[in-house]
KOLTOR-249561 format. One record per residue (C-alpha): residue in one letter; x, y, z. Coordinates in steps of 0.02 Angstrom, whole numbers, padded with zeros to 5 digits, always signed. Example, Ala and Ser with C-alpha at 12.3 -4.5 7.8 and 13.67 -1.06 7.14 Angstrom:
2
a+00615-00225+00390 s+00684-00053+00357 
// end
This chain:
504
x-01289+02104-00076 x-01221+02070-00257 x-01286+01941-00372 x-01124+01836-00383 x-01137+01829-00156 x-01307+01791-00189 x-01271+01621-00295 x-01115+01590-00213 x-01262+01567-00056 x-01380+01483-00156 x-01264+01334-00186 x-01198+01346-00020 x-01379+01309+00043 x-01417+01181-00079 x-01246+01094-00047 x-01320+01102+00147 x-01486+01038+00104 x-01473+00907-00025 x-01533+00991-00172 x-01693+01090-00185 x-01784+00988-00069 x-01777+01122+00100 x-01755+01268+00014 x-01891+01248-00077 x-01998+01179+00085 x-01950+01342+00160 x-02014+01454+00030 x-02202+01336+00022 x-02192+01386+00216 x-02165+01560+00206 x-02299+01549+00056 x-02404+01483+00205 x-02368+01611+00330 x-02425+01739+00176 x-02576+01638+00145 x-02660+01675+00325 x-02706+01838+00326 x-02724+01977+00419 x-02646+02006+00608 x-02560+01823+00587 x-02480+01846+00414 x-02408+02018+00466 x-02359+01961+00632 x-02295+01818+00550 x-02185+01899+00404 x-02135+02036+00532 x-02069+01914+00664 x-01956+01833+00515 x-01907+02001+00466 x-01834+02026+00627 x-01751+01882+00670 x-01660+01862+00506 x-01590+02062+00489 x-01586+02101+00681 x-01408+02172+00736 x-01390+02033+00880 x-01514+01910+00916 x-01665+01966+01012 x-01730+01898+01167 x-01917+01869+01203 x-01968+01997+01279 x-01869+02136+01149 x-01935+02033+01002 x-02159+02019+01079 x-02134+02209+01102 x-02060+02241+00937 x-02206+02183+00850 x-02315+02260+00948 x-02261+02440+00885 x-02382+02529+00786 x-02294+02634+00654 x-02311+02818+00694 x-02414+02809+00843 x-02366+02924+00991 x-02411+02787+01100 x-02349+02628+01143 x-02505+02505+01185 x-02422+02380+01315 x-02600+02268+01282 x-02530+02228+01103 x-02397+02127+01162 x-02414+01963+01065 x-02368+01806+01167 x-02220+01727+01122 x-02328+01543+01086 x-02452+01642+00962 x-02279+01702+00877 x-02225+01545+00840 x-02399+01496+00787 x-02408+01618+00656 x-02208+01569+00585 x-02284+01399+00560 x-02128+01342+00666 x-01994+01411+00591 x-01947+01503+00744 x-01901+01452+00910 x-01841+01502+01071 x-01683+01445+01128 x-01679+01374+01296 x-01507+01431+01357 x-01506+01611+01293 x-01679+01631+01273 x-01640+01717+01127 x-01785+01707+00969 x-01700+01610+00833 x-01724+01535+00651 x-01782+01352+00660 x-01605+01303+00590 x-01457+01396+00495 x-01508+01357+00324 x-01671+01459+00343 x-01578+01597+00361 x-01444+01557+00201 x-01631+01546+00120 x-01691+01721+00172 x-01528+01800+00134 x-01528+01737-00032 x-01717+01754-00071 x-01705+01960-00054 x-01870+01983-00113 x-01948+01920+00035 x-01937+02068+00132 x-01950+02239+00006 x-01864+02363+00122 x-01817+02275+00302 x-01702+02398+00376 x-01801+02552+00328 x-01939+02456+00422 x-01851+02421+00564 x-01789+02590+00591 x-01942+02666+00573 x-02021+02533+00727 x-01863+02585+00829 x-01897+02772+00807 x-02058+02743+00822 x-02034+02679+00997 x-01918+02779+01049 x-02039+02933+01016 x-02171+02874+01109 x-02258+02964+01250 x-02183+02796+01369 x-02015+02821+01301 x-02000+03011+01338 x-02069+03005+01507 x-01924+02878+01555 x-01802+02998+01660 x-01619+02994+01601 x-01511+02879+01696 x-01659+02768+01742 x-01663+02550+01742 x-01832+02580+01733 x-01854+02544+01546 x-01795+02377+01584 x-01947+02306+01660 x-02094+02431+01559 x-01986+02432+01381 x-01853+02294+01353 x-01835+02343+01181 x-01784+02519+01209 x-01577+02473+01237 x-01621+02401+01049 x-01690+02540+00969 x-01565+02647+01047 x-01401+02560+01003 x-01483+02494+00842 x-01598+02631+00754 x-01459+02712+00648 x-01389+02557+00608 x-01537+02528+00497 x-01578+02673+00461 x-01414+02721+00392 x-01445+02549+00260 x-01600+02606+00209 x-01668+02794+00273 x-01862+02801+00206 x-01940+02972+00181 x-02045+02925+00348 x-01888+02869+00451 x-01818+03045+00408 x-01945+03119+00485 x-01955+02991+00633 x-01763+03026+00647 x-01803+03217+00649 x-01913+03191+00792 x-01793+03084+00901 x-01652+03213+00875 x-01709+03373+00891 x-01763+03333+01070 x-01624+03209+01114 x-01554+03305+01229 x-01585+03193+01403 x-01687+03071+01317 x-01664+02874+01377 x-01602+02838+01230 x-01457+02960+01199 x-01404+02885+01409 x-01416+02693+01339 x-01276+02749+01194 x-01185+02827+01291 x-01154+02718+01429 x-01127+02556+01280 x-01013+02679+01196 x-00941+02806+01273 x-00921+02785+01463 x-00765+02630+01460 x-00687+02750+01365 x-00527+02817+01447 x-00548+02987+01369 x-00742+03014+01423 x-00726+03113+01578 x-00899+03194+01588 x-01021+03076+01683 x-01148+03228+01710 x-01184+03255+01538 x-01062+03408+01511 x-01026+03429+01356 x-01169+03369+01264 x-01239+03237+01187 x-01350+03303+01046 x-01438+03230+00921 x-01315+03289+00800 x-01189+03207+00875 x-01307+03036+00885 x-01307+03065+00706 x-01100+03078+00686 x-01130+02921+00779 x-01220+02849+00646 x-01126+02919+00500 x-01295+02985+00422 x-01249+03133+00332 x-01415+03169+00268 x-01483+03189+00448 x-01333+03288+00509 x-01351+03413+00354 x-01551+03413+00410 x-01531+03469+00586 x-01401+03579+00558 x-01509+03678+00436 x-01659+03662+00574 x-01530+03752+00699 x-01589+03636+00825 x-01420+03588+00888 x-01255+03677+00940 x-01155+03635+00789 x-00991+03675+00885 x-01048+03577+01062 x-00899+03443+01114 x-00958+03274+01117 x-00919+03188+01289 x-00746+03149+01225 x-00711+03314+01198 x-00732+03297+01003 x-00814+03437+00900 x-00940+03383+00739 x-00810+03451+00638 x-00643+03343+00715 x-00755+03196+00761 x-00823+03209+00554 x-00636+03242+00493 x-00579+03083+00618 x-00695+02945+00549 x-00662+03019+00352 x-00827+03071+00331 x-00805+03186+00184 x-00996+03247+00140 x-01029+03291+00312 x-00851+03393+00316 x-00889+03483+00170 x-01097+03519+00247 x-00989+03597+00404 x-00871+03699+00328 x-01004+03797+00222 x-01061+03864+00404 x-00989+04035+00433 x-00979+03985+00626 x-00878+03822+00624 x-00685+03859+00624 x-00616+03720+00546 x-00442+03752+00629 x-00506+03741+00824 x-00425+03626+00916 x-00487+03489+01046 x-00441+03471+01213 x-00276+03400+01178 x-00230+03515+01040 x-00282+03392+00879 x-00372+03501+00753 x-00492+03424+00611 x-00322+03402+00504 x-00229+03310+00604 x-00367+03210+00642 x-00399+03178+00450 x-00212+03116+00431 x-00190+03018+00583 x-00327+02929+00496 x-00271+02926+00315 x-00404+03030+00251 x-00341+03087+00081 x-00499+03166+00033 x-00516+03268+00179 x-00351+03302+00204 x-00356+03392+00037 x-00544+03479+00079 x-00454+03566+00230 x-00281+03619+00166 x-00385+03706+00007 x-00437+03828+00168 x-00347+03969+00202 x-00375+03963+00400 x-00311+03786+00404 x-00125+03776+00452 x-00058+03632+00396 x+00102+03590+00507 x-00005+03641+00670 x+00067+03532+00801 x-00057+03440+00959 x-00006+03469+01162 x+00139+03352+01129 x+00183+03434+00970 x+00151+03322+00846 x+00091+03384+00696 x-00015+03317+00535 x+00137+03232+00455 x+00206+03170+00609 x+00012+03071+00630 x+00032+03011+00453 x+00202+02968+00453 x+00197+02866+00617 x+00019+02763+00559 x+00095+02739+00367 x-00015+02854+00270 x+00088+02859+00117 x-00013+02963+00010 x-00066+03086+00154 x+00121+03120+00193 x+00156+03147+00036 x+00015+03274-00016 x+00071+03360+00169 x+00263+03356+00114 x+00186+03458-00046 x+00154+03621+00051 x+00302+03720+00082 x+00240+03766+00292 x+00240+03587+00325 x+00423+03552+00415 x+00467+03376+00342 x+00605+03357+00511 x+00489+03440+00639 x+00523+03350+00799 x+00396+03337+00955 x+00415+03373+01122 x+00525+03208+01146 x+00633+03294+00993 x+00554+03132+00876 x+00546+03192+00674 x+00404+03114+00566 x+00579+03000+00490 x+00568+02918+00685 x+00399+02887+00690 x+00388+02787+00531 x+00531+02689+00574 x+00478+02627+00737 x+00325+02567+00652 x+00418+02478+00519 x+00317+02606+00368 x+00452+02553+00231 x+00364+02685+00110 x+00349+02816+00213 x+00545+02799+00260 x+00574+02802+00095 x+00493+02961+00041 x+00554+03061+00191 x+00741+02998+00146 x+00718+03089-00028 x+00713+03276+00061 x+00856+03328+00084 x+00811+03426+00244 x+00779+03261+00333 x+00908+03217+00459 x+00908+03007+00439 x+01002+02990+00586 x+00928+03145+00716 x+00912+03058+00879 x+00767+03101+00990 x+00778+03159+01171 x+00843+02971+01236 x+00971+02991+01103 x+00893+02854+00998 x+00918+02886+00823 x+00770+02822+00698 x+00883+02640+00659 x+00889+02621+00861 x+00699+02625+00840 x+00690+02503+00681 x+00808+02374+00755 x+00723+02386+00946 x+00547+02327+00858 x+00626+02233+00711 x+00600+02299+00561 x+00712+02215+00430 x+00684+02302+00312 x+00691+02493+00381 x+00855+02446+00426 x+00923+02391+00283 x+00848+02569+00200 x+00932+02679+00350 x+01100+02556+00334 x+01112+02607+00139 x+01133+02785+00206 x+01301+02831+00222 x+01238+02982+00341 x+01191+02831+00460 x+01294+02751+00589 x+01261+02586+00621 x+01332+02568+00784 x+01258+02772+00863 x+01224+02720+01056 x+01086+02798+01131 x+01106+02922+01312 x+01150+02718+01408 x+01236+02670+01286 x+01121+02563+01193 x+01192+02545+01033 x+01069+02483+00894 x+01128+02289+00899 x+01109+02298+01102 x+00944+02338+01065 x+00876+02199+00904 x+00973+02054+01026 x+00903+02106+01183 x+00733+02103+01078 x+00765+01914+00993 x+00761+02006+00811 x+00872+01875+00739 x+00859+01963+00554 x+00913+02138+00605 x+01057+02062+00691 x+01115+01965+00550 x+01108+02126+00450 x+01187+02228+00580 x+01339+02118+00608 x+01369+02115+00414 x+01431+02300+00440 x+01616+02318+00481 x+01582+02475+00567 x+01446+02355+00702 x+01571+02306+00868 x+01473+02163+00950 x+01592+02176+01100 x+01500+02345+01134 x+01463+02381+01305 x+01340+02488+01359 x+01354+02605+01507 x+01306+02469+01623 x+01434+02362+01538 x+01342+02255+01460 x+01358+02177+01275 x+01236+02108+01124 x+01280+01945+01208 x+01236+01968+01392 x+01089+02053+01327 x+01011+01900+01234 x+01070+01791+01329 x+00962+01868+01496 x+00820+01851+01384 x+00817+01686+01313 x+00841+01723+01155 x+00944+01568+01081 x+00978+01623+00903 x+01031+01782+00925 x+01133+01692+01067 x+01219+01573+00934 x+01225+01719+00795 x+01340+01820+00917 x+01449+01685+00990 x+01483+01649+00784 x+01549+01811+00768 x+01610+01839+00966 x+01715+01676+01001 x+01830+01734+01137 x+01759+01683+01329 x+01599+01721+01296 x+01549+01603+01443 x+01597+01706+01566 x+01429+01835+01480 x+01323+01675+01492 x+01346+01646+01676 x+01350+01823+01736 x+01160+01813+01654 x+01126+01673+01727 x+01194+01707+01925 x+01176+01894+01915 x+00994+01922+01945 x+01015+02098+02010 x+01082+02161+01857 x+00955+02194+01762 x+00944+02282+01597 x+00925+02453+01575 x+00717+02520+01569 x+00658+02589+01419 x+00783+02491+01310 x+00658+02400+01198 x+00599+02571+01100 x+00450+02667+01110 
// end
């Protein structure tokens, strides 16, 4: 936390309470807490600790069991278990239970604005509290737990903690000793509770995660992808104590799943490993690169194309490549250092014949439009399989100004209909994009009397859908009979618009 959040808290509290007066009652009681000695002063201390930096709020059971963990010990002594009345005896109240959730809690908000501005309190919390989690976790009870058991539930409540949580901290603060703990956990993680519990919070309501029987697996250096710890992935790789080219149970390799959530020092660790092909594929054809740009990893981006095995304009199963990713998610800088090597095809279409130019338009990326438009081997106007050219796309999701880019084209027709007809205005009226039809029926070359090949017009079209001000912008423009449109909407359920006219 920086000094200026720190006194922009400190006022906050003292703004909350008056002055001085509670804050400084709450530092005389934690003074107290200190003052008692042994088992109640670190039971005490430890019980704020974990109510104040805790991921979620604990409930009673989780929070008795977490201080009854014994750093390092290979067993968990179930007799240790503090009650939850002599926990609250040794916080000299400034913890309760709340009766609805019966989650622990601080005595009152401010306590907590008091301990997060006080950081000298608690010397290294989250270091701490990984090493109790790992601790736990690599106990005799923990291990014995079979995978896929509820067991836990009733003999260890604060396992599902330490299992979703133990990174978490230990990736704020990883001690020498939680290293090792760490080690421990994930060189045997393999079927352990623990690596079940995060998989079923984080994996398993995931459309993609099709293995329920544990094939691929889950390793521990995949647990510590999870985490984003580099140091403990670049540990267990050099242990060998983990396939470093298993598929995660989404199909992602540590390579792709590294390159897909930008971490760069654990890319760089993988490709010095003769065995890792940094050009493999997933199931659905997305290599590390294409992960790295769908996700507007510069750095990376740059790590793999300076490999010679690493092709840069390799397209997925639907064939789109790197630039078509970056391009369609508005990675300026990502297209443009891909547009920089001479394989990459700046107009490569996909399987539905849609160029990187078609992608950024649909999603309104203004910059990315604009740097495509500079090649000269870009097609502005190359219509995709449906016949929808990229301004069909831009004025079907209403993206003033990618329009008014693609209209200063004079390679662009403003009125190109699509395969039914659909001609760009159809398409921003039937939509209610009142801007890009203004802008569209300042062109000469726009007919708003276009029909498409179910005969119907702008003005039918936003009239079936409500849409009153495009409604009134055409009948400015289209004054002849236009009520005859109006009540063929209105009495001609059955004719319904064409599907798949609103874009992608």
């Amino acid at each position: 936390m920086s000094e200026s959040t720190i006194y922009r808290r400190r006022e906050r509290l003292r703004e909350m309470t008056g002055g001085l007066g509670l804050e400084g009652a709450y530092g005389a009681t934690i003074e107290r807490i200190k003052a008692q000695g042994g088992d109640k002063s670190r039971l005490g201390m430890a019980a704020l600790m974990w109510i104040s930096h805790a991921e979620r709020p604990l409930s009673a059971n989780e929070f008795c069991h977490a201080l009854a963990i014994e750093l390092g010990s290979p067993d968990f002594n179930a007799d240790a278990v503090p009650s939850m009345s002599t926990l609250v005896s040794c916080c000299q109240g400034l913890i309760t239970v709340d009766e609805e959730s019966s989650a622990v809690r601080l005595i009152h908000f401010t306590l907590q604005e008091y301990i997060s501005t006080t950081p000298d309190i608690f010397s290294t919390p989250h270091s701490t509290m990984a090493e109790i989690c790992l601790t736990y976790l690599n106990s005799e009870q923990a291990k014995a737990i079979p995978a896929n058991s509820s067991l836990y539930i009733l003999n260890m409540p604060f396992l599902k903690y330490c299992s979703l949580y133990w990174g978490v901290h230990a990736k704020r603060e990883l001690s020498d000793h939680a290293r090792l703990l760490s080690l421990e956990l994930l060189s045997e993680y393999d079927g352990h509770i623990s690596g079940e519990l995060l998989l079923a919070e984080h994996y398993l309501d995931q459309p993609r995660y099709q293995n329920p029987n544990r094939s691929p697996q889950f390793n521990g250096l995949h647990c510590a992808l999870f985490f984003e710890i580099a140091d403990l992935v670049a540990a267990l790789i050099e242990i060998e104590c983990c396939d470093i080219n298993d598929r995660d149970p989404l199909g992602y390799s540590p390579l792709g799943l590294a390159a897909r959530n930008g971490y760069e020092e654990v890319v760089k660790i993988l490709l010095a490993r003769e065995e890792v092909n940094p050009g493999e594929p997933d199931k659905f054809g997305r290599a590390p690169l294409l992960h790295a740009a769908s996700n507007g990893h510069e750095g990376l981006v740059k790590i793999l194309l300076a490999r010679e095995d690493v092709y840069p304009d390799e397209p997925d199963n639907g064939g789109l490549t790197p630039l078509s990713y970056s391009a369609q998610n508005g990675h300026e800088e990502v297209v443009k250092i891909l547009l920089g090597r001479k394989e990459v095809n700046p107009d490569r279409p996909d399987y539905f014949s849609q160029a990187p130019l078609l992608h950024a338009a649909s999603n309104g990326h203004e910059g990315v439009v604009k740097i495509l438009l500079a090649r000269a081997d870009v097609n502005p106007d190359k219509p995709d399989n449906f016949g929808q050219a990229p301004l069909l796309h831009a004025a079907s999701n209403g993206h003033e100004g990618v329009v008014k880019i693609l209209l200063a084209r004079e390679d662009v027709n403003p009125d190109k209909p699509d395969n039914g007809g659909l001609t760009p205005l159809m398409s921003a009226a039937q939509n209610g994009h009142e801007g890009v039809v203004k802008i569209l029926l300042g062109r000469k070359e726009v007919n708003p009397d276009n029909r498409d090949n179910d005969g119907k017009t702008p003005l039918l079209l936003a009239a079936w859908y409500g849409h009153e001000g495009v409604v009134k912008l055409l009948l400015d423009v289209k004054r002849p009979t236009p009520t005859s449109e109006i009540m063929t909407a209105k009495h001609r359920p059955g004719m319904l618009p064409r599907a798949g006219a609103s874009g992608l």
